[in-house]
Each structure stands twice: as structure tokens, then as C-alpha cells.
C-alpha positions, -999 to +999 in steps of 0.1 A: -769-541+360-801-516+366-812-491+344-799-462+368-764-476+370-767-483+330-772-449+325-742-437+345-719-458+325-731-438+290-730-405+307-694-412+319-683-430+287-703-398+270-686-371+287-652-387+283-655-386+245-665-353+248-637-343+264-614-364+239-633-343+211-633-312+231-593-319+235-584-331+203-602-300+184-586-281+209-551-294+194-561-296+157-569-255+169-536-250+184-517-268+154-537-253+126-523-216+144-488-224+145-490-242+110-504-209+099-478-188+118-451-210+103-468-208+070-466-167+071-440-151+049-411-136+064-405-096+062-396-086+028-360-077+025-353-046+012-340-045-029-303-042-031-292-010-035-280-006-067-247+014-072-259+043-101-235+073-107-240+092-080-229+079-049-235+091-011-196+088+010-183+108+040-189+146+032-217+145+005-227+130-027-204+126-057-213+119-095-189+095-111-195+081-147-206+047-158-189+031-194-185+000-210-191-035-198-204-017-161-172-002-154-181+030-128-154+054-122-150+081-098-122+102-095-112+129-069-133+121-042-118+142-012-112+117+023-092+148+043-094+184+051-070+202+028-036+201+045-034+238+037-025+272+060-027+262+098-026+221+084+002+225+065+023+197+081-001+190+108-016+154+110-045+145+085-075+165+096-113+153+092-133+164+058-159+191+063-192+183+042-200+199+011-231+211-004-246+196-031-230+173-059-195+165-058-184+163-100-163+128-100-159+123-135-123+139-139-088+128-110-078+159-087-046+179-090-015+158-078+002+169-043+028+196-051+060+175-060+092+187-084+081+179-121+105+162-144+123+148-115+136+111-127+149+120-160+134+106-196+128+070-175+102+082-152+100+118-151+067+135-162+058+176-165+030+195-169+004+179-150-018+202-124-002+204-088-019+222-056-012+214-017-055+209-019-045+172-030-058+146-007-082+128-027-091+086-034-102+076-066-123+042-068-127+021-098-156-007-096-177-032-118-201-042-091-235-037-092-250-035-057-239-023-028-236-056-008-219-072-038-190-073-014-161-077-037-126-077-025-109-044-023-076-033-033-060-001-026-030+010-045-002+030-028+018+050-051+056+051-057+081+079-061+105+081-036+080+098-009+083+128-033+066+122-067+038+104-084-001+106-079-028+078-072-047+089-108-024+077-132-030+038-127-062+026-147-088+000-135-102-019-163-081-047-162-084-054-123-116-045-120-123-072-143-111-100-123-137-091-096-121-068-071-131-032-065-098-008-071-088+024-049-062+047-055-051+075-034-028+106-029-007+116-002+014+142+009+051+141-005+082+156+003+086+186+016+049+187+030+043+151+032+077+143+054+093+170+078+096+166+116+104+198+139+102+206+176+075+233+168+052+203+150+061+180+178+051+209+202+021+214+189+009+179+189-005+162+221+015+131+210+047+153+214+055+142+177+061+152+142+070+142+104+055+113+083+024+133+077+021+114+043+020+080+061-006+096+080-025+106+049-026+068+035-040+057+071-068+081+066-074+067+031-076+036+044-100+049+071-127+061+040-122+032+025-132+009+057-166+037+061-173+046+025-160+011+001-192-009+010-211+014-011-193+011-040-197-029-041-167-034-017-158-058+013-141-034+040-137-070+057-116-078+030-091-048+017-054-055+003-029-027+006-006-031-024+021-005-041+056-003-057+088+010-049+076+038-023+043+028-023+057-007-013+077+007+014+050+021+029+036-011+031+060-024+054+056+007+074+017+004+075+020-033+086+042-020+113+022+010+127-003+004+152-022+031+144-034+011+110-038-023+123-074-037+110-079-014+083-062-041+053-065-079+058-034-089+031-002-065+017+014-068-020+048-051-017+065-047-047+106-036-050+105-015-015+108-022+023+113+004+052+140-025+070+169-003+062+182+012+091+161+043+101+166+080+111+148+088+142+131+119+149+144+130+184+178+111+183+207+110+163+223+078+148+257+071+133+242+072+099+219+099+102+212+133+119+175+137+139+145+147+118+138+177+138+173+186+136+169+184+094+135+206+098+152+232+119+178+235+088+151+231+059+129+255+077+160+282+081+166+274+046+130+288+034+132+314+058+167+328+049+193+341+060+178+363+087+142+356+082+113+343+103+118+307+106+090+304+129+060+277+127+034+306+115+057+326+088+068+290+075+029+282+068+024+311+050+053+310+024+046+298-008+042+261-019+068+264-049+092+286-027+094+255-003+094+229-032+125+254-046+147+250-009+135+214-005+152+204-044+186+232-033+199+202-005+199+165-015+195+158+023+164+174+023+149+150-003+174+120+010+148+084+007+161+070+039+156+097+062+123+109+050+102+085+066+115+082+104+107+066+134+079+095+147+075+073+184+039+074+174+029+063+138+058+045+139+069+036+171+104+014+164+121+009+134+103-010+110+132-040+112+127-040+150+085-040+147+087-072+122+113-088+144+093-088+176+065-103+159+044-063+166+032-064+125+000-068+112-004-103+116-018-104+074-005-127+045+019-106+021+034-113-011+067-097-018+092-090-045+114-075-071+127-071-106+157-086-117+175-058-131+164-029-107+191-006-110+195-002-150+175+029-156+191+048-124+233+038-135+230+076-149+214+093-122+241+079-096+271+086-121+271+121-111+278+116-075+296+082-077+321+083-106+319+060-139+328+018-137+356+009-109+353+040-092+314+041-087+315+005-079+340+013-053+318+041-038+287+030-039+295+002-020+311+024+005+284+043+007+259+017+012+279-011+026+308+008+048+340-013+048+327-044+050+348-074+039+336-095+006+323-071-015+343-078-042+335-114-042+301-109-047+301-079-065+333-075-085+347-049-105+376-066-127+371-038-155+341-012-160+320-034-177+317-056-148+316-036-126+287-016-141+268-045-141+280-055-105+264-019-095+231-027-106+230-059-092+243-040-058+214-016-064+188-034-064+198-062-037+202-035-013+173-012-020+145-042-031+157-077-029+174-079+005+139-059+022+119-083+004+137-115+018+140-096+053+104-090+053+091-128+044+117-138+073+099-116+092+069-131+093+081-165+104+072-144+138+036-140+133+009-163+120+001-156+083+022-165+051+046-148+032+047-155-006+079-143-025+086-131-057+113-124-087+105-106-115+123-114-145+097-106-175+114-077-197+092-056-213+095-046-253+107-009-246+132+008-267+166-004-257+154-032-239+185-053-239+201-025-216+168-019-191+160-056-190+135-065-162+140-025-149+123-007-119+089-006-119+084-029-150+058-047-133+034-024-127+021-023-164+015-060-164-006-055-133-025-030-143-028-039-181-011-008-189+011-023-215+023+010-230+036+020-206+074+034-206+066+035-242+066-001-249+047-020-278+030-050-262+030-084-284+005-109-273+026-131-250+025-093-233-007-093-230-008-136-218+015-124-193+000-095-177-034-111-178-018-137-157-001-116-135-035-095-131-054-129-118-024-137-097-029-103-080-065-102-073-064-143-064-044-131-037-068-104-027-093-127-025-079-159-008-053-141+008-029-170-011-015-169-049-025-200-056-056-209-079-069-228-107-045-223-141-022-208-122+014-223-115+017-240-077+032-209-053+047-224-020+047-201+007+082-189+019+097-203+051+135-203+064+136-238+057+125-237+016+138-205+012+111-204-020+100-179-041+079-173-077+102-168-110+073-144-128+086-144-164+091-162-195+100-190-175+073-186-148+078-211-118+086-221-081+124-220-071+142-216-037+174-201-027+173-162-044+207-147-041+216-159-003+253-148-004+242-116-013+214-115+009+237-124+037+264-096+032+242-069+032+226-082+064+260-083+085+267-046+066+235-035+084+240-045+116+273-031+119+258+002+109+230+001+134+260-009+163+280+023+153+282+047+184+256+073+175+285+099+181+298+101+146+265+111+126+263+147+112+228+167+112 
């Protein structure tokens, strides 16, 4: 090889390794960047947000207090327009803002109802009252905004014409982990009254159930406004009693408040009685516009203006006064109807079809429902025998095998048969229709009897009464005037966790507590919750099943032969 073609060779062998250099540094540049870019911190997230006393919600800024153990409390907070002058009876209205802060340390008045009203048992008096009443109060331990506890929100009771959100307290739940909400609605004689003028003035061409209405809207600030109290609006439980439970079954069956709860609680209450409609009369009740035409001539007088405008402007206890005068006025089953908007069917029909929320409930009653009402109905049904005899008229018709299952030998029996009667029509037989019912959606259906009997004065007559319950739940253990022992307080600590493990799984079941079985047609099971706490199957079905052929034959009756 000559020196010229030598040379060649190390320039070519030369500029090669300069290019490998060149090319690997080139590399070694480009991986040394995105090593660098990788090695970069992220954006900072913002701090959580800590939840302090004052809180920002729809319409302004509210100041709440904070006590013991981080418990904050806010009480009042408004979530409608005040159904008051032109809104009396119109559908919930939107809040207008406020100016400045919004005190939240004390609850609002209560929505005008009758005071007293339920005797010694569960009557209460002297407690503030005003139409201006549509208020939530929220109860939470969290301390950050996207703590994203559970939420439940309570639903009162009262037969749809007494009882306020602000009497329930929130230590004990609030405790478990869940944020608590409690609200007010319209009752009675403002919260329940259909009439063609209403309907009239309504682009939906109805009227009535504006309480139902005001519970939706709760509902509605709590899915906008619970986030900033430490709450999951992804994950809110609807529960109440009595009332409060039947308008459970009637929120699971609107349409208008599908996705605003993700599990119901009912306790002792279900709207799958048969209904009174508001345009139509049935054979066991008159239309609801037809009752508002009377109530309204009723406040009006004879010869007065019974129009829309001069009915708005009469005064809230001279309504009250004419809406107490009539018992159909204030009658439970025709109070909340079937509106053809808020609810479009009967609540029976909705659940049947499969057209409910499709959410898992858990539903139930107390064992001995009827004791502290035997003297209420005595009055209009006679004593012994003879009530017996009429209440099951009354609620049952003529239908054959009463007596069998609820029989009347002397008074004594048939005192007890009444309460037993009671409370299977009112609150067991709804609760069993309502777990059947949802056989015909997806979710599961847990079922419960309450049998726990609380240390009250004359406890061996009131047993395991209405409402008895809601103490344990709530850790109000004084309640009704009873003195808790410590199995009292066991008990309603369990019942507590049992509660709030369902708001949070959407199930019952958890660790310590006792194995729940959902219900189905074939198991027929359900939760003894008592001294005896434990799965069992097969809760009163002769019972159950009398009352359900009773019902249809009323709902077959020609229409023809109801009154107004």
C-alpha cells in the first residue's frame, strides 16, 4: 500500500470516529435533556382547603361553630327562596344571595305545623314556627374539603305535617366518618295542597307535593354545596322515619330526583298504599284538586274570596286553624298524591315496573308500632272488639280472614291484634313490598325488624314503639324520656356503625358486625335488631299476604263510589 492510499484509510477511519463521537455526544445530549425533563418536579398542588367556620355555599358565606374533638356545626343554612306571598304553594323557587355573613351557629324556625299535635308520646309546643323555613343544617368532622366522606341526609317524620330537620343531633354519626345533613320542608297545609288554580299556573299543568319538592331541592344543595363541607356528593344516602321514610319511597320513585342519592334507609314508612291522584277520582279517595277547592273555600268562608291571590294573603295560622277543623284535610294517605309530574304513577306502580332509582336500600320496622297511637284511634274507632272490627274495615274492606290472623276473642286480644294490624299495614307490609320491589332493578334490598325496647316509663306497654329507633341511631338515648343503661348505649353504637357501613359500602355488612343477607323472594330474609340481634327469614308472610289481596281489591273498585 502507498503512502497516498495509507493516508486515505486514516482520514476515512478518522472521520468515521468522529462521527461516532459526534453522534454518540449527540445522544448523551439528547438523553441528558429528557433525563432532566423527567427529573423536573411536577406543578405543586394546591394545599387542601381546610374547612374553618365560615364556609362559602350557594347564596353567600355562612359562620358555623367548631367544638370538641373537630365536630363543626352549621345550622340554618337557607337552600330555597322563602315559599312566602306569590310562592306560597308554588314549586321550590331558587335562593337569592345575601350580603355579607350568614350567622350559622343557632337551627332556623320550624315550617308552620299545629303544635302539641301527637299527644304526651310525640307532641312538642313552644318551639319558633314561620312559613320562612326552608333551611339544611350540616353536621361534619372532616377536615378538608376533598376529605370526601360519605353523606347522609336525614328526612324528617311527622305525618307530612309536623317535625323539623334541627332536632336530630350529629355527634354520634358524625363520628363513624360520614358527614350528616338535615333539612326542613314544607308540611301540611303549605307543604301538600293541589288546586286547578296551582296547576294553572304551572307550565307542567300540575299541583300539590310542594314539600316533596322542597327535599329534592335540598338534595340539589347538597350535590352543589356538600363537597365543601368534607362530603362526597358521589356518595349521599337518603334516610328518614315514618314520613320521612315514606318520602323515601317516593324520592326513589320520582324522576325528577334520580342521581342526587346513591343508597336509601327507610325506616317504618312506604308511599305503596294505594294513592289519591290529583286530577282523578278513585274509589277510596276524592281528587286533590277537588280537596283544595274545599280547603281553600274553607279559609275563604262562607262567601269570601276563594281565589289563588286572596288565599296567599291570608294568614299562616288562619290556614293552619281550617286545615286542623277537617280530618280530611290533614288525612296521611291523601296528602302526598300522584302530581303526573314529581310523581308520575303511584309509587306501587313505579317500583313494580322496575322505573325506581336503581340504589341499594335497607328497610324496616319496629315490632310494636302501633302501641303509643291505641289512644289516638280510640276516639274514632271504639274500645277492644268494636275497634278491632272497624279498623279493619276501615283499612282492610270486607275482606275474608281477618280474624284468623288478627283475632278479637275478648278486648285484650283484640287490643293487641290492633296494634299488630297497625303496624303491618302502615310499616311492615310497605317495607316487604318495597324489598320485593327491587327484585325488578339491579341493587340489593336489605330488610329489617326492630325489636330493641327502649327503658321509657311504662315500657312493658310501648315495647319496641314507633319511632324507637331513631334514638339508637342518632345516640340520642333520652329520648321519649328514657334512661339509657349501658347495653343502651352497646346497642345504639352498633346500630350507628350499621347505619353509616351502609352509607359507605352501600351493604350492612362489615367487620364486628353480625352477617346481613340481602333479601330476595326466595330467602325471604331480614335483620332481627335487638337483644337477640340476627339473620332470620320469613317475617309475618300470612299477614303480609292478606293485606296485599286487601289492596288490590281496593285499587280494582270502580272509581264511581269515592266521595270528594
Amino acid at each position: 500500500m502507498d503512502s497516498e492510499t495509507e493516508r486515505r484509510g486514516h482520514r476515512m477511519v478518522g472521520s468515521k470516529l468522529a462521527a461516532a463521537v459526534a453522534m454518540g455526544a449527540l445522544w448523551l445530549t439528547l438523553g441528558c435533556g429528557q433525563e432532566q425533563a423527567a427529573q423536573e418536579p411536577a406543578p405543586a398542588e394546591p394545599p387542601p382547603v381546610a374547612i374553618g367556620a365560615e364556609v362559602a355555599v350557594t347564596g353567600g358565606v355562612v359562620r358555623g361553630t367548631i367544638g370538641e374533638e373537630g365536630l363543626k356545626q352549621y345550622h340554618g343554612i337557607p337552600f330555597a327562596a322563602p315559599p312566602v306571598g306569590d310562592l306560597r304553594w308554588a314549586p321550590t323557587a331558587p335562593l337569592a344571595p345575601w350580603e355579607g355573613v350568614r350567622d350559622a351557629s343557632a337551627a332556623g324556625p320550624s315550617c308552620v305545623q299545629p303544635q302539641g299535635q301527637g299527644g304526651e308520646f310525640y307532641g312538642e309546643t313552644g318551639f319558633e314556627m314561620d312559613e320562612d323555613c326552608l333551611t339544611v343544617n350540616v353536621w361534619t368532622r372532616a377536615e378538608h374539603e376533598g376529605d370526601a366522606l360519605p353523606v347522609m341526609v336525614w328526612i324528617h317524620g311527622g305525618a307530612l305535617v309536623t317535625g323539623s330537620g334541627d332536632r336530630y343531633p350529629g355527634e354520634l354519626l358524625t363520628s363513624k366518618g360520614v358527614v350528616l345533613v338535615t333539612a326542613n320542608y314544607r308540611l301540611g297545609p303549605f307543604g301538600f295542597v293541589a288546586h286547578p288554580e296551582l296547576s294553572a299556573e304551572n307550565p307542567a299543568g300540575v299541583s300539590g307535593n310542594q314539600g316533596l319538592r322542597d327535599q329534592i331541592a335540598a338534595l340539589e344543595w347538597v350535590r352543589d354545596n356538600v363537597e365543601r363541607f368534607g362530603g362526597d356528593p358521589g356518595r349521599v344516602t337518603i334516610f328518614g322515619e315514618s314520613a320521612g321514610s315514606l318520602s323515601m319511597s317516593l324520592l326513589q320513585a320520582s324522576p325528577q330526583a334520580q342521581g342526587l342519592f346513591h343508597g336509601v334507609i327507610g325506616q317504618s314508612g312506604g308511599a305503596f298504599q294505594p294513592m289519591a291522584f290529583r286530577a282523578e277520582a278513585t274509589s277510596y279517595a276524592g281528587s286533590g284538586e277537588a280537596l283544595g277547592e274545599r280547603f281553600a273555600a274553607a279559609i275563604a268562608g262562607e262567601g269570601g274570596d276563594a281565589t289563588l291571590a286572596a288565599l296567599r294573603q291570608a294568614p299562616a295560622d288562619e290556614v293552619l286553624e281550617v286545615f286542623q277543623s277537617d280530618p280530611a284535610f290533614s288525612n296521611y294517605d291523601t296528602l302526598a298524591i300522584v302530581d303526573g309530574e314529581v310523581i308520575p304513577d303511584e309509587v306501587a306502580t313505579i317500583f313494580a315496573e322496575g322505573r325506581q332509582a336503581d340504589v341499594p336500600v335497607m328497610i324496616g320496622s319496629n315490632a310494636d308500632e302501633g302501641t303509643p297511637f291505641l289512644e289516638f284511634f280510640t276516639p274514632q274507632f271504639g274500645e277492644g272488639m268494636e275497634g278491632l272490627a272497624a279498623y279493619a274495615e276501615a283499612t282492610l274492606g270486607g275482606i275474608e280472614g281477618i280474624d284468623a290472623h288478627y283475632p278479637g276473642a275478648d278486648d285484650a286480644e283484640a287490643e293487641r291484634s290492633w296494634i299488630d294490624l297497625f303496624g303491618d299495614v302502615l310499616f311492615a307490609y310497605p317495607s316487604r313490598i318495597w324489598v320485593r320491589s327491587m327484585e325488578n332493578v339491579t341493587s340489593d334490598a336489605y330488610l329489617y325488624w326492630f325489636t330493641w325496647q327502649p327503658p321509657i316509663e311504662r315500657q312493658e306497654e310501648y315495647r319496641a314503639f314507633h319511632a324507637a329507633e331513631i334514638g339508637y341511631v342518632f345516640g340520642d338515648l333520652d329520648l321519649f324520656g328514657a334512661v339509657p343503661t349501658e347495653a343502651d348505649h352497646a346497642f345504639s353504637d352498633q346500630m350507628a356503625t350499621i347505619w353509616t357501613q351502609f352509607a359507605k359500602a352501600g351493604n350492612p355488612n362489615g367487620e364486628g358486625l353480625p352477617e346481613w343477607p340481602a333479601y330476595t323472594r326466595e330467602n325471604e330474609a331480614y335483620m332481627e335488631l335487638g337483644l337477640d340481634t340476627g339473620a332470620r327469614s320469613n317475617l309475618r308472610l300470612e299477614q303480609m299476604a292478606l293485606i296485599e289481596r286487601a289492596w288490590a281489591e281496593r285499587r280494582a273498585a270502580p272509581a264511581e263510589d269515592a266521595g270528594d
